[in-house]
DSSP file (Angstrom, degrees, kcal/mol; ACC not computed):
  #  RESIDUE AA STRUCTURE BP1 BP2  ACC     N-H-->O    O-->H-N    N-H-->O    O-->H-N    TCO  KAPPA ALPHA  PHI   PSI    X-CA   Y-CA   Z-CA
    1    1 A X              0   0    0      0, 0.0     5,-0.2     0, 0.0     0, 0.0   0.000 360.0 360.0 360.0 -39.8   30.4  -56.1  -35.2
    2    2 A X     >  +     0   0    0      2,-0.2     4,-2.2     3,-0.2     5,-0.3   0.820 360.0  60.6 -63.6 -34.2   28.2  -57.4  -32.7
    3    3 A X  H >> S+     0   0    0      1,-0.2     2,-6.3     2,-0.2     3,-4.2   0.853 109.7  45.5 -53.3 -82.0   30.5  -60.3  -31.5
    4    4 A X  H 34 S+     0   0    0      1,-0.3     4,-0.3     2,-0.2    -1,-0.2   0.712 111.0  57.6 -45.5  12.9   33.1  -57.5  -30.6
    5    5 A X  H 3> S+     0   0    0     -2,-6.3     4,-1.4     2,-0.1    -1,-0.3   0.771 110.5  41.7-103.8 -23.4   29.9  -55.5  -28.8
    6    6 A X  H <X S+     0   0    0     -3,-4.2     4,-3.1    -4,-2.2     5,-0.3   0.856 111.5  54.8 -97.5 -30.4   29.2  -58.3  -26.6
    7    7 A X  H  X S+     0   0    0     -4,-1.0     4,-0.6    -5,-0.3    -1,-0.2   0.778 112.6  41.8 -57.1 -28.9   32.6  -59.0  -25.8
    8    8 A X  H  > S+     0   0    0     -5,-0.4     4,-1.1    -4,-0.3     5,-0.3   0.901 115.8  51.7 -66.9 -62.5   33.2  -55.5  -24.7
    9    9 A X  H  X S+     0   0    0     -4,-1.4     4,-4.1     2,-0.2     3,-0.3   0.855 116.3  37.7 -46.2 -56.3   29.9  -55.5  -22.9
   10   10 A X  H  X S+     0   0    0     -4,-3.1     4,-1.3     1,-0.2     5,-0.2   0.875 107.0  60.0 -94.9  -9.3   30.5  -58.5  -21.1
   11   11 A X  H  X S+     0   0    0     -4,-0.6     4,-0.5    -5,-0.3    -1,-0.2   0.694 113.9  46.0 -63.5 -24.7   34.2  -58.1  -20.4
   12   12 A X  H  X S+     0   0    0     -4,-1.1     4,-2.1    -3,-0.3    -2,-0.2   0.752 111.1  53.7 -88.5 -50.4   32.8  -54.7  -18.5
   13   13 A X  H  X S+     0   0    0     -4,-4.1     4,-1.2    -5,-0.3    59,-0.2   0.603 102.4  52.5 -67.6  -3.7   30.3  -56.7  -17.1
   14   14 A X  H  X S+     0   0    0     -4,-1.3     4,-1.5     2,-0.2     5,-0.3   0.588 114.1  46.3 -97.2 -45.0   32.6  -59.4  -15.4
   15   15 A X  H  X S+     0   0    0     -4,-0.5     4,-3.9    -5,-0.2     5,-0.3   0.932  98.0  67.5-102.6  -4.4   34.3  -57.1  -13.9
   16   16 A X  H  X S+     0   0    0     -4,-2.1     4,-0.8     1,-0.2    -2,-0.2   0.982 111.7  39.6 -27.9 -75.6   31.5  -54.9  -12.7
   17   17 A X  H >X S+     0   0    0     -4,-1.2     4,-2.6     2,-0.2     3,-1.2   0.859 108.2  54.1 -87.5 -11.4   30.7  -57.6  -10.5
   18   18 A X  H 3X S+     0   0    0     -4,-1.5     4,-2.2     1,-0.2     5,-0.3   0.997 112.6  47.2 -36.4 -65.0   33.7  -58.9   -9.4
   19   19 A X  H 3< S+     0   0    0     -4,-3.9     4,-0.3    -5,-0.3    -2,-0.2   0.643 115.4  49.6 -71.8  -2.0   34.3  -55.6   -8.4
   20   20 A X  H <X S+     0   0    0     -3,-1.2     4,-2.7    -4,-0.8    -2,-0.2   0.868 109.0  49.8 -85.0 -46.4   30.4  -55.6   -6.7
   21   21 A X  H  X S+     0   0    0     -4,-2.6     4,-1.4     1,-0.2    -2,-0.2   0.771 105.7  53.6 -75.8 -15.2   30.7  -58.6   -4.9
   22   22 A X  H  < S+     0   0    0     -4,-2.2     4,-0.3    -5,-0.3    -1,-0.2   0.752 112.0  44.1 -80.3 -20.4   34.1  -57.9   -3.1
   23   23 A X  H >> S+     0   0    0     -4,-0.3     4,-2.2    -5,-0.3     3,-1.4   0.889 112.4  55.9 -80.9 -29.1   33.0  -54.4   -1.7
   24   24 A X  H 3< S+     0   0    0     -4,-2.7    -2,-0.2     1,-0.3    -3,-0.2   0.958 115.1  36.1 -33.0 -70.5   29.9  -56.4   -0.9
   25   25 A X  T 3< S+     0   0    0     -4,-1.4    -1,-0.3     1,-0.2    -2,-0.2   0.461 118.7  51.6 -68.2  -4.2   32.2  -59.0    1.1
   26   26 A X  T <4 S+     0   0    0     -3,-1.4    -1,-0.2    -4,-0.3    -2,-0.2   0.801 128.7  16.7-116.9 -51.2   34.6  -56.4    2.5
   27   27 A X  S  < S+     0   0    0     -4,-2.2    -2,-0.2     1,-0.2    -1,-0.1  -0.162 110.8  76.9-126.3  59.7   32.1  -54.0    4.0
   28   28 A X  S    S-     0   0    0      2,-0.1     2,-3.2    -4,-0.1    -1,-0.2  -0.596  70.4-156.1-136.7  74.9   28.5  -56.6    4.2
   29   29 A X        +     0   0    0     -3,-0.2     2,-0.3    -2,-0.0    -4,-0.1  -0.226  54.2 124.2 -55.3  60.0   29.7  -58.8    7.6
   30   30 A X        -     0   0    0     -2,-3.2     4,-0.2     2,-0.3    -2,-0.1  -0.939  56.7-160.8-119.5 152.2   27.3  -61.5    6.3
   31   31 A X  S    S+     0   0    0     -2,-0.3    -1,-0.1     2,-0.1     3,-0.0   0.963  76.1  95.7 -87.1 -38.8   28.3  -65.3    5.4
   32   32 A X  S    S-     0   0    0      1,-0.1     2,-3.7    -3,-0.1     3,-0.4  -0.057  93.5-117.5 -28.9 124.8   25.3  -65.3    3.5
   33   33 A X     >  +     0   0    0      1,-0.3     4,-1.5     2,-0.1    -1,-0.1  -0.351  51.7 155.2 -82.5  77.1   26.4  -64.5   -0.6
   34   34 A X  H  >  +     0   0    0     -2,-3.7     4,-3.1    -6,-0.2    -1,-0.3   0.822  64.2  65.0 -82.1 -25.0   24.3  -61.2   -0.7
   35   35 A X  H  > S+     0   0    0     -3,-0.4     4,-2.7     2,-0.2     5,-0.2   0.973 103.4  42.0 -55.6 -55.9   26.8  -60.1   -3.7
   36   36 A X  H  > S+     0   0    0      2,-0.2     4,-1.6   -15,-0.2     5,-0.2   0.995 117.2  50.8 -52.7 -60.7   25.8  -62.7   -6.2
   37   37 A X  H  X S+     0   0    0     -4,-1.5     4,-2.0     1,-0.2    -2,-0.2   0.909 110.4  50.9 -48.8 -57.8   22.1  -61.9   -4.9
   38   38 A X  H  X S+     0   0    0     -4,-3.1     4,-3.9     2,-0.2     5,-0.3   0.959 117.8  37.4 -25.1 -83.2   22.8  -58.1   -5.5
   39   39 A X  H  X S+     0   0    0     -4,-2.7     4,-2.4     1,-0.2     5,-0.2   0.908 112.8  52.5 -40.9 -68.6   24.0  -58.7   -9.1
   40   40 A X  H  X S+     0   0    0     -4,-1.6     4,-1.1     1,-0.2    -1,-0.2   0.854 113.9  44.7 -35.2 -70.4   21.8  -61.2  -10.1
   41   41 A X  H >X S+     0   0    0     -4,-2.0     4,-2.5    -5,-0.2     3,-0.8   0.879 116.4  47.9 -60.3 -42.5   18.5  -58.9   -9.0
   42   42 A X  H 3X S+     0   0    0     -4,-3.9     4,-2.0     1,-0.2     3,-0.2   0.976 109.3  51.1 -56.3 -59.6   20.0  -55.7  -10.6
   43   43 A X  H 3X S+     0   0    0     -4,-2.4     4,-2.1     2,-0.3    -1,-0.2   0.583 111.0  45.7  -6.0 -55.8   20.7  -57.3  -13.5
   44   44 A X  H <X S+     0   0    0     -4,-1.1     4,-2.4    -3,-0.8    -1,-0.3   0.750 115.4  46.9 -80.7 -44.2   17.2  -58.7  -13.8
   45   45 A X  H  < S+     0   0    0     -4,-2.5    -2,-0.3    -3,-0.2    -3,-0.2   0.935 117.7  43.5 -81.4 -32.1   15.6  -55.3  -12.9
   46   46 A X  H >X S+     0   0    0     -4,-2.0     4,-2.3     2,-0.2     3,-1.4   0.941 113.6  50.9 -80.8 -48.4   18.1  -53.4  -15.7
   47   47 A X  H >X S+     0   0    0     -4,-2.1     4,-3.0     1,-0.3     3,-2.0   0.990 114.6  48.5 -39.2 -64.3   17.5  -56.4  -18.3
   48   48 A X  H 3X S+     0   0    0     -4,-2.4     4,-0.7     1,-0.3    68,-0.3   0.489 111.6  43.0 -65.1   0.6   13.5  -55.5  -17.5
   49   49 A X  H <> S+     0   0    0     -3,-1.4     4,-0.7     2,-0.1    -1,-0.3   0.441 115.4  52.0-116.6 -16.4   13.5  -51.7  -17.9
   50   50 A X  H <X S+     0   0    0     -4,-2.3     4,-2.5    -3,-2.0    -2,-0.2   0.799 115.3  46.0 -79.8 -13.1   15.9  -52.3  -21.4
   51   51 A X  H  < S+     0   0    0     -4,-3.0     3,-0.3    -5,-0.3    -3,-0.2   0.942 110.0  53.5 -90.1 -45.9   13.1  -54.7  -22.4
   52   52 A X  H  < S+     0   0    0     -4,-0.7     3,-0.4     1,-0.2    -1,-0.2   0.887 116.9  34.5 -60.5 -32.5   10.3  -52.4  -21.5
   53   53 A X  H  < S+     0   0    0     -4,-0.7    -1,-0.2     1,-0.2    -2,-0.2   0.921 134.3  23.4 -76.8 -29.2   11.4  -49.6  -23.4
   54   54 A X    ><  +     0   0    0     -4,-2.5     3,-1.1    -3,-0.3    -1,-0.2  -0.697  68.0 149.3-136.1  60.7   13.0  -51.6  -26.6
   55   55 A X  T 3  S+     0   0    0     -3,-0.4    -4,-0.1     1,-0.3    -3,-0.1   0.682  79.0  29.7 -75.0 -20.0   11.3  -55.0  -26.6
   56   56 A X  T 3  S+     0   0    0     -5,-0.1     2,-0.4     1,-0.0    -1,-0.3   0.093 103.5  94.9-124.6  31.6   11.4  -55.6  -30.6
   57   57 A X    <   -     0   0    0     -3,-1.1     2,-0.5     2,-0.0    -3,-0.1  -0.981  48.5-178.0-122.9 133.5   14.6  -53.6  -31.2
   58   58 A X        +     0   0    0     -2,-0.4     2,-0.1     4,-0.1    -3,-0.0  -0.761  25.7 155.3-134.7 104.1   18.0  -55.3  -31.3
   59   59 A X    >>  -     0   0    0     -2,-0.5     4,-1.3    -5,-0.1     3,-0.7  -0.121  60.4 -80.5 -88.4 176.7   20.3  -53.0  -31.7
   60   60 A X  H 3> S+     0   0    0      1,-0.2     4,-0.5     2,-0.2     5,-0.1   0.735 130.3  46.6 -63.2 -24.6   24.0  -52.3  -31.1
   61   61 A X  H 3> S+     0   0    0      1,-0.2     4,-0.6     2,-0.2    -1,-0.2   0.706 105.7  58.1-108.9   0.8   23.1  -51.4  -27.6
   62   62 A X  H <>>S+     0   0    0     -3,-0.7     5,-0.9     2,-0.2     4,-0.8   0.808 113.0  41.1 -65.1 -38.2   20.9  -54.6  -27.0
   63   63 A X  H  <5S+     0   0    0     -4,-1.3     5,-0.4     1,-0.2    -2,-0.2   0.498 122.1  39.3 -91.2  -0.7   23.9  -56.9  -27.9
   64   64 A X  H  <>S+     0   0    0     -4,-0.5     5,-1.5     4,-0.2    -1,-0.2   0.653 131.4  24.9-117.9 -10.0   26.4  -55.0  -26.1
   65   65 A X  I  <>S+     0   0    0     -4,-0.6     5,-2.0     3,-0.2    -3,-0.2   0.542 133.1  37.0-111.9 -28.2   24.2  -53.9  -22.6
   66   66 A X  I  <>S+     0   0    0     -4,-0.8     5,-0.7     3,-0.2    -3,-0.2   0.904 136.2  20.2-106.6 -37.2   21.5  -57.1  -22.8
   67   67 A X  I   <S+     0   0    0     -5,-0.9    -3,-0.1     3,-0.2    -4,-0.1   0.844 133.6  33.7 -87.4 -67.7   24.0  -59.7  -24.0
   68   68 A X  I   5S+     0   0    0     -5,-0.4    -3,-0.2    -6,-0.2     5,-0.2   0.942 128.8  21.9 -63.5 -94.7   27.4  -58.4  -23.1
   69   69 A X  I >><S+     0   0    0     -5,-1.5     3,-0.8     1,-0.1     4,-0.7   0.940 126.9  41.9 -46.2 -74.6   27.1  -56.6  -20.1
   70   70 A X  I >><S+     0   0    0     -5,-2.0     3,-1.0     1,-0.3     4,-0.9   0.856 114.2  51.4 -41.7 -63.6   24.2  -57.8  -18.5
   71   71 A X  H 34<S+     0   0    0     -5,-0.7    -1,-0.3     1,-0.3    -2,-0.1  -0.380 115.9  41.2 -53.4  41.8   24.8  -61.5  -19.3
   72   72 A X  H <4 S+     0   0    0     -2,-0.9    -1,-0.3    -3,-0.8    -2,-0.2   0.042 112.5  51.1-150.8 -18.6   28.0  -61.4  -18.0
   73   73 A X  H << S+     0   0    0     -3,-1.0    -3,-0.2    -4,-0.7   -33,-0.2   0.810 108.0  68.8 -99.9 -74.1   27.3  -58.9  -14.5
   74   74 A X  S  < S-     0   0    0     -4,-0.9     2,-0.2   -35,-0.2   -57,-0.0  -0.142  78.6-167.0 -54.4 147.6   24.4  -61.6  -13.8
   75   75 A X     >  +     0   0    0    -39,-0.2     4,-1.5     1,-0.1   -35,-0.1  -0.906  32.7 175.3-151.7 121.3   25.7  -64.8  -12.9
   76   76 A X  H  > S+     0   0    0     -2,-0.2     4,-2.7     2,-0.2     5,-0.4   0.802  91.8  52.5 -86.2 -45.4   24.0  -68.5  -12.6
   77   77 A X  H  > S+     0   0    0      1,-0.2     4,-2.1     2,-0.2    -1,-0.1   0.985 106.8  46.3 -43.0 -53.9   27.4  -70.2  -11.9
   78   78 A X  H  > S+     0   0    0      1,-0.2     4,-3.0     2,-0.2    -1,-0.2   0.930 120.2  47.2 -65.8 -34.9   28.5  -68.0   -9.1
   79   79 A X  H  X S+     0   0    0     -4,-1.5     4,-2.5     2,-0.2    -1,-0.2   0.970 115.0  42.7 -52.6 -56.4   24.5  -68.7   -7.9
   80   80 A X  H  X>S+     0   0    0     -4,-2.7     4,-2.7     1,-0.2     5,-0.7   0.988 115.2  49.7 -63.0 -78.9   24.5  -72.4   -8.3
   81   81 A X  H >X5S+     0   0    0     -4,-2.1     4,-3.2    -5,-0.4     3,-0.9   0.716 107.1  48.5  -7.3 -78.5   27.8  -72.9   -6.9
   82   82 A X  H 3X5S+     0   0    0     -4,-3.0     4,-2.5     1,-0.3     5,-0.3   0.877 110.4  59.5 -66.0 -47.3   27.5  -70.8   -3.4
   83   83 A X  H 3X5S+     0   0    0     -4,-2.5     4,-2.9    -3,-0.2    -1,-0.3   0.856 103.5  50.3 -66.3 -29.4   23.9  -73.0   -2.9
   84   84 A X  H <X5S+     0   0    0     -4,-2.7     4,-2.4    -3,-0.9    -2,-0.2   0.947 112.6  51.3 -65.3 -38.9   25.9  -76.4   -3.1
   85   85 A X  H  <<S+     0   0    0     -4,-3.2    -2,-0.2    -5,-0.7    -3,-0.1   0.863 110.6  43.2 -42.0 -51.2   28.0  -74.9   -0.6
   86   86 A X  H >X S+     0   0    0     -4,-2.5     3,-2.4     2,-0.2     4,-2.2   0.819 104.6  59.0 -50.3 -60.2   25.7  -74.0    1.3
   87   87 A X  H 3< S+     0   0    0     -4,-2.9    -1,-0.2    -5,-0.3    -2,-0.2   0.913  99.6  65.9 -49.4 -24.7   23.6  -77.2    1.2
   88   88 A X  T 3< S+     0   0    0     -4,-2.4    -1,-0.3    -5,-0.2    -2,-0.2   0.762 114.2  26.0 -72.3 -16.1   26.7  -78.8    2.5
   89   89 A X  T <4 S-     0   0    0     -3,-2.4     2,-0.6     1,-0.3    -2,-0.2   0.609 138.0 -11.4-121.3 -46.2   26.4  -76.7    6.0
   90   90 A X     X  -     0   0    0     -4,-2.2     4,-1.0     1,-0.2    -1,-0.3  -0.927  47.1-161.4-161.8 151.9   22.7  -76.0    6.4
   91   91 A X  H  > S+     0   0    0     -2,-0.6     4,-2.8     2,-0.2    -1,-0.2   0.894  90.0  75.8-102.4 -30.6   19.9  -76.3    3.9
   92   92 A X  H  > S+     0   0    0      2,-0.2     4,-0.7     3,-0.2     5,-0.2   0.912 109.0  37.0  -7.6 -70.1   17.5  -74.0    5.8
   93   93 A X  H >> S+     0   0    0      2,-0.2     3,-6.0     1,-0.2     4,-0.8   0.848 113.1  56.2 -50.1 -95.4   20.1  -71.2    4.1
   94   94 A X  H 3X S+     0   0    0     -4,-1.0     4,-0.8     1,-0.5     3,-0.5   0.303 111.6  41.2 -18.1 -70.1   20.5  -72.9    1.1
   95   95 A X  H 3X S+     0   0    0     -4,-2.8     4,-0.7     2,-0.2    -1,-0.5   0.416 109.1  54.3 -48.5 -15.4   17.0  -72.9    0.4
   96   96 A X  H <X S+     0   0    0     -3,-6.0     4,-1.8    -4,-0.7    -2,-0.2   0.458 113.7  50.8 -81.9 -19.6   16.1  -69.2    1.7
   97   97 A X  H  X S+     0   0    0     -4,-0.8     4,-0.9    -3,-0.5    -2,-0.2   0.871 107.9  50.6 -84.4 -31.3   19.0  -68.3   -1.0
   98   98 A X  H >X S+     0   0    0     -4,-0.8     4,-0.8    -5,-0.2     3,-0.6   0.968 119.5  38.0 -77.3 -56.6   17.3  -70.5   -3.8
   99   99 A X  H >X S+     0   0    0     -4,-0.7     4,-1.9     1,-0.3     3,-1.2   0.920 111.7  51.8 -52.5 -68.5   14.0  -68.8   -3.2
  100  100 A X  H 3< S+     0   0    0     -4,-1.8    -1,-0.3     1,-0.3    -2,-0.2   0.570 109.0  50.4 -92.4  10.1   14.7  -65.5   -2.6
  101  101 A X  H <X S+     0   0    0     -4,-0.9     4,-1.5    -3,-0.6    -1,-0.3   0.732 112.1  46.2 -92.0 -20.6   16.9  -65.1   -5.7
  102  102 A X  H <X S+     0   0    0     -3,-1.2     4,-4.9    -4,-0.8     5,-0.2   0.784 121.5  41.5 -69.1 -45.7   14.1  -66.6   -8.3
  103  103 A X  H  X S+     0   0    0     -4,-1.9     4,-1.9    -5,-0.2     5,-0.4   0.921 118.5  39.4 -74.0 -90.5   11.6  -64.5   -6.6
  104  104 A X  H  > S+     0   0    0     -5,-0.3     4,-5.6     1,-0.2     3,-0.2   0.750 120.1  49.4 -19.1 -66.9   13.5  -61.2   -6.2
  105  105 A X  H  X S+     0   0    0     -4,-1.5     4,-1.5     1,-0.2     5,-0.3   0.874 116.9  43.6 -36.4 -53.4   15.3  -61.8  -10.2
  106  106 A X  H  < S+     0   0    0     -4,-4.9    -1,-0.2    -3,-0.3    -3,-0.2   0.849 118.1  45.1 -82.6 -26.5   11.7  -62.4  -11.5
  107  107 A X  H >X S+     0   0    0     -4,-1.9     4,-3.0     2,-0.2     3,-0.7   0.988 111.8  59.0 -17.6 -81.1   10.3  -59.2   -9.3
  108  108 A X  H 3X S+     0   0    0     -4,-5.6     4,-1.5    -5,-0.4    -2,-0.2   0.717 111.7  29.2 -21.0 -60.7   13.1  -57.3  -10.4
  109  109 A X  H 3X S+     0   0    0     -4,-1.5     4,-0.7     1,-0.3    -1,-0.3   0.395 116.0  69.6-110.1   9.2   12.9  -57.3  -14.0
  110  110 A X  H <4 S+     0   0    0     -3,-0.7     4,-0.3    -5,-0.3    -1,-0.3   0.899 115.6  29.1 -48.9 -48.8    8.8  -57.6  -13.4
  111  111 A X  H  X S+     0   0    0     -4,-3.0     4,-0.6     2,-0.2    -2,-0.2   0.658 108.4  66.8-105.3 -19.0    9.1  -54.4  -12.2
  112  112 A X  H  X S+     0   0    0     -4,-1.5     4,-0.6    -5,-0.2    -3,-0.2   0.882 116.7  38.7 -62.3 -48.7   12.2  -53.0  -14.3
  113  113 A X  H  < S+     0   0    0     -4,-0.7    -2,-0.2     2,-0.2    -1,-0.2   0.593 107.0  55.1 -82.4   1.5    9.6  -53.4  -17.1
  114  114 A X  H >4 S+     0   0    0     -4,-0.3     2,-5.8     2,-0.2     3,-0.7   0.682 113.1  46.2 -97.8-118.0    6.5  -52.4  -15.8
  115  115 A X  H 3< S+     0   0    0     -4,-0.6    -2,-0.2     1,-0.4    -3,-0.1   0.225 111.2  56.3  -1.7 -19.2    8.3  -48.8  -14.8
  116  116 A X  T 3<        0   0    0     -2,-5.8    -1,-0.4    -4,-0.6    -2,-0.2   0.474 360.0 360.0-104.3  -6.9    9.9  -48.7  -18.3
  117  117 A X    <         0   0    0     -3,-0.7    -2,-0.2     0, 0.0    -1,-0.1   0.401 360.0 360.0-117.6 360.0    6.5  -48.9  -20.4
């Protein structure tokens, strides 16, 4: 039962962000990948507010929201990926992207769980 809850969960979450990061790209005129940055930090702050409230419970809605969903709307590919690109034109970026996504992510769900307890 849980495989099919995280398969549901992240099949909802995959297209969550697909469908974040293209209104991102359609109406955020930046070259900079602020969609990936978006997901990834929400993600981190939603993860940190399921973890403050339910930290020892794994339940049907931990493997299908923390696992499934969440591990599938946050995304390390799309991150790693967009930062080679980036190194390849200016590293300045590349590096302000690397930074402010560890820092923001680890904020995020700092603060998702602090707000949740």
């Amino acid at each position: 039962m849980n495989i099919f809850l995280i398969g549901i969960g992240g099949g909802l979450g995959a297209i969550s962000r697909f469908f974040f990061t293209e209104v991102t790209l359609k109406y955020v005129p930046l070259s900079y990948p602020i969609g990936t940055l978006g997901v990834n930090v929400i993600g981190c702050f939603l993860i940190g507010v399921f973890i403050g409230y339910s930290m020892p419970v794994k339940d049907s809605s931990y493997y299908f929201f923390v696992i499934g969903f969440l591990g599938s709307f946050t995304t390390m590919s799309a991150f790693t990926h967009q930062t080679m690109l980036m190194f390849n034109s200016n590293i300045i970026v590349a590096s302000s992207y690397i930074i402010a996504t560890v820092v923001l992510s680890i904020a995020a769900t700092y603060f998702g769980t602090f707000i949740s307890r």
